[in-house]
N, C-alpha and C positions, 0 to 999 in steps of 0.2 A: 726194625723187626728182629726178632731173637731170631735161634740157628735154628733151622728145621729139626723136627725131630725126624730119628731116621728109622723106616719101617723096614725089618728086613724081611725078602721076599725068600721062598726056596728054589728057585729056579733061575733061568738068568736071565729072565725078564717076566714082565706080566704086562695086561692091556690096561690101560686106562684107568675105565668103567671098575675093574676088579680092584684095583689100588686104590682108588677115591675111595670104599668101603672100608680095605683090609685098614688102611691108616682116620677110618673112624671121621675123613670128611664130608661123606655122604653116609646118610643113615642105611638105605639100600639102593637097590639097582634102578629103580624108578628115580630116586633122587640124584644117582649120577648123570645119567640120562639126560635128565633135566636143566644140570648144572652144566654139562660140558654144551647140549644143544645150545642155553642162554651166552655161553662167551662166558662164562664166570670161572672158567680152568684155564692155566698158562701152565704149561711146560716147559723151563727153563728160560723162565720170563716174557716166552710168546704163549699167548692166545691159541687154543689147539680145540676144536669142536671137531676132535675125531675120539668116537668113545674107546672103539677098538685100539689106537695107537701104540703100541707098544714100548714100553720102557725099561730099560736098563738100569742098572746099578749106578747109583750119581746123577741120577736125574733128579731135578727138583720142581713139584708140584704145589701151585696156590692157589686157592681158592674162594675167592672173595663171595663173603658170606652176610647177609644182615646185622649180623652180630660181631663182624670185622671178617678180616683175610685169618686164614689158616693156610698152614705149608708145610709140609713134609717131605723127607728126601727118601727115596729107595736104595736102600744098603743090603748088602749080602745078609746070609743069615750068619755069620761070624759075626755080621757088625753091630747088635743089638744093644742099644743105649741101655 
């Protein structure tokens, strides 16, 4: 699998549920919902069905999806690809 791309957030963290959207893996709030209650979101290669979770900068999010795995990493807002 290629390198995550990396979504930078403005603050120095965010929850879950909000990052599956901002980096475009879940379409909206119902679909994260969805994805993290089924087990289908790992947070730094574990498995995490907490939507609220909160994440920091160098964390990296996958999401195994119909259509294969997607993943993305949270970067500062300097670190925009």
């Amino acid at each position: 699998m290629s390198s995550p791309d990396i979504v930078p957030i403005s603050d120095d963290e965010i929850r879950l549920g909000q990052f599956l959207k901002l980096a475009g893996l879940a379409e909206s709030g119902a679909e994260a919902r969805e994805l993290v209650a089924e087990g289908e979101v790992s947070v730094n290669g574990e498995v995490d069905t907490r939507r609220g979770r909160r994440l920091v900068v160098g964390d990296v999010v996958r999401v195994d999806l119909p259509q294969g795995a997607a993943h993305a990493q949270v970067g500062s807002a300097g670190t925009a690809d």
